[in-house]
C-alpha positions as YAML, in Angstrom:
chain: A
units: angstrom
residues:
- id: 1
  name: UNK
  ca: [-180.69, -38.27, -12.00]
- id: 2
  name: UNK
  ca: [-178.80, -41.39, -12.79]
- id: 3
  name: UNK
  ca: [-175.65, -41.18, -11.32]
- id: 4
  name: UNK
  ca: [-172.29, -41.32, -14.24]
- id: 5
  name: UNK
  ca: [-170.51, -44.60, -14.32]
- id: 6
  name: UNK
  ca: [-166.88, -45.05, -14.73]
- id: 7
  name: UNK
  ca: [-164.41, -47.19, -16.82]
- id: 8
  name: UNK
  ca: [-161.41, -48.51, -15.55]
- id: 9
  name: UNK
  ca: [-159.03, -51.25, -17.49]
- id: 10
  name: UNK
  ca: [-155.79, -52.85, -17.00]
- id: 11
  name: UNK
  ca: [-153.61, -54.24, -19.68]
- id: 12
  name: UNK
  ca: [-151.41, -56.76, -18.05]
- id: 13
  name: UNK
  ca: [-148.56, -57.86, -20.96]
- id: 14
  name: UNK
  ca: [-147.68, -61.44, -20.51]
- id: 15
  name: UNK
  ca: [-147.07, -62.05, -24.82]
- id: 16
  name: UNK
  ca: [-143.03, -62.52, -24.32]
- id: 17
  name: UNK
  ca: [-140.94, -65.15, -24.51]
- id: 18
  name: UNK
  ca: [-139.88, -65.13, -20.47]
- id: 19
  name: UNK
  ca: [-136.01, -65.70, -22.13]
- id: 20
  name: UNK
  ca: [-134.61, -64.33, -19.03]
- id: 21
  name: UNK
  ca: [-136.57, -66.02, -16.43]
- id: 22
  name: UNK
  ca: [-135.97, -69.23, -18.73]
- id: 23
  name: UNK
  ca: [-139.74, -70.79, -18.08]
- id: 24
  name: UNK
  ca: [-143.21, -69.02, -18.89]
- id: 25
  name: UNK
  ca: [-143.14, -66.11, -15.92]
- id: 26
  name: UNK
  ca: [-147.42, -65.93, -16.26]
- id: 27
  name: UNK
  ca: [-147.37, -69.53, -14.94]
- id: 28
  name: UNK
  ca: [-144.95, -68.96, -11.59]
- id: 29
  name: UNK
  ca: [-146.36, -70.07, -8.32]
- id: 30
  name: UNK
  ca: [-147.45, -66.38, -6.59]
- id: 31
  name: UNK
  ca: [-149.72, -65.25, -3.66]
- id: 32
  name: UNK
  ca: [-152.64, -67.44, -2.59]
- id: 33
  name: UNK
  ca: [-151.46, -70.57, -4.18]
- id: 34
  name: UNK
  ca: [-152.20, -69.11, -7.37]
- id: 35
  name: UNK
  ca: [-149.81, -68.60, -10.62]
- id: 36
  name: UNK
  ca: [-148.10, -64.89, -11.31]
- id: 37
  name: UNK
  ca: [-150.94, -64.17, -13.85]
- id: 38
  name: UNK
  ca: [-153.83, -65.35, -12.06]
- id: 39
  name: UNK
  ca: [-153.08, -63.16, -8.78]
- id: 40
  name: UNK
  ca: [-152.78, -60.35, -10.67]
- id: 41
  name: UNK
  ca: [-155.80, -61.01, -12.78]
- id: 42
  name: UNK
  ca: [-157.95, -61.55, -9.40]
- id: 43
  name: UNK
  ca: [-156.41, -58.55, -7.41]
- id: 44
  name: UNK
  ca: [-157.51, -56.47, -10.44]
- id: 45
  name: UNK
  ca: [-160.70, -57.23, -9.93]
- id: 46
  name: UNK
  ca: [-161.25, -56.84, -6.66]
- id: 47
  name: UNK
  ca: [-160.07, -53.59, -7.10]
- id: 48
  name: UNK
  ca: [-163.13, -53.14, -10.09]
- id: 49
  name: UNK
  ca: [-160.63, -52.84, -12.97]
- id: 50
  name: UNK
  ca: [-161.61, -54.97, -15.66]
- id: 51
  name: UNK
  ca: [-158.20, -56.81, -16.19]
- id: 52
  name: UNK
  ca: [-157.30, -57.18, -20.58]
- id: 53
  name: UNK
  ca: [-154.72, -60.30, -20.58]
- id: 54
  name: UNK
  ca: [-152.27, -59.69, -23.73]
- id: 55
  name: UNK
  ca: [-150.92, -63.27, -24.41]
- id: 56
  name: UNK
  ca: [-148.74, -64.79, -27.14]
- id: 57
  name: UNK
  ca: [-148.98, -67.85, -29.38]
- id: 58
  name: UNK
  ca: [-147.03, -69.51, -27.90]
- id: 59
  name: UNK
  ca: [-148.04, -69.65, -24.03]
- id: 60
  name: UNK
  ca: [-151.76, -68.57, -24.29]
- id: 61
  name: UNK
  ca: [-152.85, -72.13, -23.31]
- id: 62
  name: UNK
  ca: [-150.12, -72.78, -20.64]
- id: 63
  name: UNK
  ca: [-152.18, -70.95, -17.73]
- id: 64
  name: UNK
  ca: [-155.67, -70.28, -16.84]
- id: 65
  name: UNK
  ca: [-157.66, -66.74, -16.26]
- id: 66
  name: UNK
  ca: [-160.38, -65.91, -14.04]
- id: 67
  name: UNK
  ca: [-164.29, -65.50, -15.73]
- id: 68
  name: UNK
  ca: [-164.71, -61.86, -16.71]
- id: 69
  name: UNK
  ca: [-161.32, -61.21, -17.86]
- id: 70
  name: UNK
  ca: [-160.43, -60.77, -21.79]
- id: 71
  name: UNK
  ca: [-157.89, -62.02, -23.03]
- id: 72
  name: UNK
  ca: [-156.13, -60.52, -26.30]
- id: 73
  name: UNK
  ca: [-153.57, -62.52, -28.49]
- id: 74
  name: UNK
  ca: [-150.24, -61.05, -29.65]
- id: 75
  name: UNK
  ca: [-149.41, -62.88, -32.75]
- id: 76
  name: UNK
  ca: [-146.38, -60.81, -33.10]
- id: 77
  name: UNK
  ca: [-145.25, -61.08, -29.81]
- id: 78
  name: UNK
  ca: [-141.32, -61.29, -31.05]
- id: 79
  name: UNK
  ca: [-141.37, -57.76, -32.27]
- id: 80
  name: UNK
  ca: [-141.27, -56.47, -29.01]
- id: 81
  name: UNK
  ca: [-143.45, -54.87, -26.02]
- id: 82
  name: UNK
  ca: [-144.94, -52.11, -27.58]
- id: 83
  name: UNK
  ca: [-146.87, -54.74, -30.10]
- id: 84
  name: UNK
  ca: [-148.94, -56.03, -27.42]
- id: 85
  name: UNK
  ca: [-149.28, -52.33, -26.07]
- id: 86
  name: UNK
  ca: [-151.16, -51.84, -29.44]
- id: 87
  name: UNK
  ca: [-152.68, -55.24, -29.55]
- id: 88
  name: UNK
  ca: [-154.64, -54.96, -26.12]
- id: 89
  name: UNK
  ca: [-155.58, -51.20, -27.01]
- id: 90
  name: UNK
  ca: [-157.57, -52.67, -29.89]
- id: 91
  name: UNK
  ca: [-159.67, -54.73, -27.08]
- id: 92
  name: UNK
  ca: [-160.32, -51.54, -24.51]
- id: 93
  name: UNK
  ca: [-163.25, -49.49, -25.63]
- id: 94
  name: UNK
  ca: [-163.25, -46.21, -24.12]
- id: 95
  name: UNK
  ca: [-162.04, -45.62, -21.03]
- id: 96
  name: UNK
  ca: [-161.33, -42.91, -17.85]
- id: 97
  name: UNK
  ca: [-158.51, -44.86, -16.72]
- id: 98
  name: UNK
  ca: [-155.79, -47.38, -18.23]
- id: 99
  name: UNK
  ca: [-153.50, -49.12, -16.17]
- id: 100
  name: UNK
  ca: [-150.31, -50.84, -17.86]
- id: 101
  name: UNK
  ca: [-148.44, -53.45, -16.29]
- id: 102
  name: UNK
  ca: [-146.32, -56.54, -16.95]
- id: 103
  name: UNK
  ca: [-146.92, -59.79, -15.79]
- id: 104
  name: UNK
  ca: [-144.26, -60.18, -13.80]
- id: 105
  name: UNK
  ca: [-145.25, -56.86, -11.97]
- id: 106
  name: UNK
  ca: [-147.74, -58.34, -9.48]
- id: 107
  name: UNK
  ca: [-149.03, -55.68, -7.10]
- id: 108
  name: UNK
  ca: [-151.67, -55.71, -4.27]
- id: 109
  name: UNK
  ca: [-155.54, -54.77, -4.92]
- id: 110
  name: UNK
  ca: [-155.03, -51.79, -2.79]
- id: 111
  name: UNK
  ca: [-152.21, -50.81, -4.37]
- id: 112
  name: UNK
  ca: [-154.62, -50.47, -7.71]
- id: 113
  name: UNK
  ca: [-157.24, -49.12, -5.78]
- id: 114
  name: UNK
  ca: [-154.69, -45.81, -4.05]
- id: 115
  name: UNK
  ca: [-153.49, -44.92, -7.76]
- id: 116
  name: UNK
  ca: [-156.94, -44.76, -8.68]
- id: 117
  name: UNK
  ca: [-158.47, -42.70, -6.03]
- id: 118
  name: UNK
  ca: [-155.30, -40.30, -6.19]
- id: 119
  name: UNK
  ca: [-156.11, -40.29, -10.31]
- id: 120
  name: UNK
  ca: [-159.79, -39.73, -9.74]
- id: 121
  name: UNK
  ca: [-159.28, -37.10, -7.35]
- id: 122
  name: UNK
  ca: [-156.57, -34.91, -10.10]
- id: 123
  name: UNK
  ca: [-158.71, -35.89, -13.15]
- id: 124
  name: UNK
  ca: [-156.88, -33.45, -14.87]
- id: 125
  name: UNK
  ca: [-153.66, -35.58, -14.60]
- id: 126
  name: UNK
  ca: [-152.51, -37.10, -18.04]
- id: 127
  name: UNK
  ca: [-150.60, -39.76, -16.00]
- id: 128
  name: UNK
  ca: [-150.29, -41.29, -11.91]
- id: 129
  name: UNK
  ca: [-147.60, -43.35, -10.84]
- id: 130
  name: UNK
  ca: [-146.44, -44.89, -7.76]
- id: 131
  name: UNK
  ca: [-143.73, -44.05, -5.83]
- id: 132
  name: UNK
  ca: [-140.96, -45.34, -3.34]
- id: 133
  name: UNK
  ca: [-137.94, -43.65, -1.41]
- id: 134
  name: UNK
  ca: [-137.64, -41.51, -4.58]
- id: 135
  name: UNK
  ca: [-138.40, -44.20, -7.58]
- id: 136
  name: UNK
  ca: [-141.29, -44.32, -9.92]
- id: 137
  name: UNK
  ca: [-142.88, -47.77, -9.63]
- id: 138
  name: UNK
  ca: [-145.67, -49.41, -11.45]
- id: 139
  name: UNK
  ca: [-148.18, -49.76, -12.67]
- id: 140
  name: UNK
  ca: [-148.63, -46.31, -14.29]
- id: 141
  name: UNK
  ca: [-151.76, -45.19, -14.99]
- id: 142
  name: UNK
  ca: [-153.19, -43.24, -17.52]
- id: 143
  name: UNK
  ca: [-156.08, -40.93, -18.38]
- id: 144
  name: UNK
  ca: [-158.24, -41.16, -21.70]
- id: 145
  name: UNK
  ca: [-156.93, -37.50, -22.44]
- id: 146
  name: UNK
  ca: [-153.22, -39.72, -23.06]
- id: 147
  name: UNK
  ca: [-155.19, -42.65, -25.15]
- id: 148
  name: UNK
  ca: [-153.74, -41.37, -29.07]
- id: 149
  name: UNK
  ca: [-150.19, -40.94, -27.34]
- id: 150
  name: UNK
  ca: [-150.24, -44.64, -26.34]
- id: 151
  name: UNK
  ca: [-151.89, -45.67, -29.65]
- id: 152
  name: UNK
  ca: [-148.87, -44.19, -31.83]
- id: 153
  name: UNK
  ca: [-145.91, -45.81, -29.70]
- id: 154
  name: UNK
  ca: [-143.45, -47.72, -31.69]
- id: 155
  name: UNK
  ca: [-140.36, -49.53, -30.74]
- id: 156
  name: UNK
  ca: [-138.31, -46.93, -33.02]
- id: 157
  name: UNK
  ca: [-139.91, -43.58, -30.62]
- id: 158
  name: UNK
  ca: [-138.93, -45.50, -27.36]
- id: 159
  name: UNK
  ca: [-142.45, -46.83, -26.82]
- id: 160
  name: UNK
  ca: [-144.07, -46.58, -23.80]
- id: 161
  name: UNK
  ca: [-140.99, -44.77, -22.41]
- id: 162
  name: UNK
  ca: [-142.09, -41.82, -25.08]
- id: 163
  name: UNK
  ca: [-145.03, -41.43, -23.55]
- id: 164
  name: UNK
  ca: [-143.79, -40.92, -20.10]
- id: 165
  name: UNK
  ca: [-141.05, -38.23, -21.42]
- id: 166
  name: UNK
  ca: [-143.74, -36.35, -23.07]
- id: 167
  name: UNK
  ca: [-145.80, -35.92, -19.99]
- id: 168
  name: UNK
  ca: [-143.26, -36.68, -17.20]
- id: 169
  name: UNK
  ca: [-143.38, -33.18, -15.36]
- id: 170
  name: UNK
  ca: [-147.41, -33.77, -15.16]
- id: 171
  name: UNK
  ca: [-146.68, -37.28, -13.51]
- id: 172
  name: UNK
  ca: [-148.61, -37.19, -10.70]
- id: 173
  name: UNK
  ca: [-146.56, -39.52, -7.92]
- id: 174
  name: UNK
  ca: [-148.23, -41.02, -5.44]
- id: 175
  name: UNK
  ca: [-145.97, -41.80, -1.95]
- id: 176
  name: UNK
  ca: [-146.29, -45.94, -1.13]
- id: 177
  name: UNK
  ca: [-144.36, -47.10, 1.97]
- id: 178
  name: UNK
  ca: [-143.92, -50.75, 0.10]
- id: 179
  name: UNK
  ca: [-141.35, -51.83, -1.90]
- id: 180
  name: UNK
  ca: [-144.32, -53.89, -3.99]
- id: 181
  name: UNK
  ca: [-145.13, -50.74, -6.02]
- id: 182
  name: UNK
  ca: [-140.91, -51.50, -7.76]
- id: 183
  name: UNK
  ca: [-141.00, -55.41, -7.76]
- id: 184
  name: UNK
  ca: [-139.63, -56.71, -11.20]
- id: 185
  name: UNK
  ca: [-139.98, -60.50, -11.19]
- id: 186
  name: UNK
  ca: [-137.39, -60.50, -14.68]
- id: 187
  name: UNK
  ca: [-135.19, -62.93, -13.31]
- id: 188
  name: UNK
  ca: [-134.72, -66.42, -11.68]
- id: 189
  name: UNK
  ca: [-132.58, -64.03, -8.91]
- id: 190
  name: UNK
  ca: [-135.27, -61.40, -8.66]
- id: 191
  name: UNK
  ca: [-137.72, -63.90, -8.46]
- id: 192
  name: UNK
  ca: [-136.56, -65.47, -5.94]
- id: 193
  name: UNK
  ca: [-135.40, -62.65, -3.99]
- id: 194
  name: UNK
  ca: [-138.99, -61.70, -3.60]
- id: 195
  name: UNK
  ca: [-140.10, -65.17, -2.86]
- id: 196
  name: UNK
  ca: [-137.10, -65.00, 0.44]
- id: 197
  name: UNK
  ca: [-138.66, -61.37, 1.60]
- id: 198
  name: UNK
  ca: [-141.98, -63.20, 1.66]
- id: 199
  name: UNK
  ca: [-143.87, -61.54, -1.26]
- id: 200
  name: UNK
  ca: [-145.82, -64.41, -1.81]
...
């Protein structure tokens, strides 16, 4: 008997403008002497998530992605997160589990591969997230039971937020010891914060 096979995706958003960080965020030097994007693009798929890249107009040429990953373009990246939420849904066909994650949220391969054992092994979950000393992290991942929730977000229901209120008592948290699982690279300052801890 052949044995079922599995789908697991990541949409990693890197469509905005980086107007806080004040330079393109997907092209900052990371882990591994490679750029933000591409070290989260690789540690996604060593953890066998197929990684969907949701760029913008205006920076899709300014940094390079591994072979195998797909990359999506926002062309109304302005109007806001949730529009390349919907634009990178269009690109995953169906799926067991979804993670969601921003570019400048660059997490370890193990990290992906913990939240998806824990999610595989409560497939009943709608929703697993990490957490540290009491704070949800990221990514979060979803089940295909959650897929029309995320597919009717809109920046006047709170987006992706919306989705986590609906379901939040059915969060299933998983316990890291890391700090990784809340790094927010958003800012020169938190950027380099994490560069003086040694993140990279």
């Amino acid at each position: 008997m052949p044995q079922p096979t599995f789908s697991y995706f990541a949409l990693v958003l890197a469509a905005g403008a980086s107007s806080r960080m004040g330079t393109c965020k997907a092209s900052l030097p990371w882990r591994n002497g490679k750029s933000l994007l591409s070290y989260q693009v690789e540690q996604l798929s060593l953890a066998k998530i197929v990684p969907i890249v949701v760029m913008g107009l205006h920076n899709f040429k300014q940094t390079q992605v591994p072979q195998g990953t797909i990359v999506a373009i926002n062309h109304h990246a302005s109007a806001g997160k949730v529009s390349s939420i919907l634009t990178g849904l269009k690109h995953v066909p169906q799926f067991d589990c979804l993670f969601i994650s921003a570019v400048d949220q660059p997490r370890s391969s193990w990290i992906y591969q913990r939240l998806l054992q824990a999610h595989l092994s409560s497939p009943s979950v709608p929703i697993t997230a990490p957490l540290y000393q009491g704070k949800l992290g990221h990514p979060l991942l979803f089940s295909a039971s959650v897929r029309s929730h995320l597919e009717n977000i809109s920046e006047a229901n709170l987006g992706l937020r919306q989705v986590v209120q609906t379901f939040y008592s059915q969060i299933q948290r998983v316990n890291f010891d890391t700090p990784e699982v809340l790094l927010d690279l958003n800012t020169p300052q938190a950027y380099q914060a994490a560069l003086r801890l040694g993140c990279t």
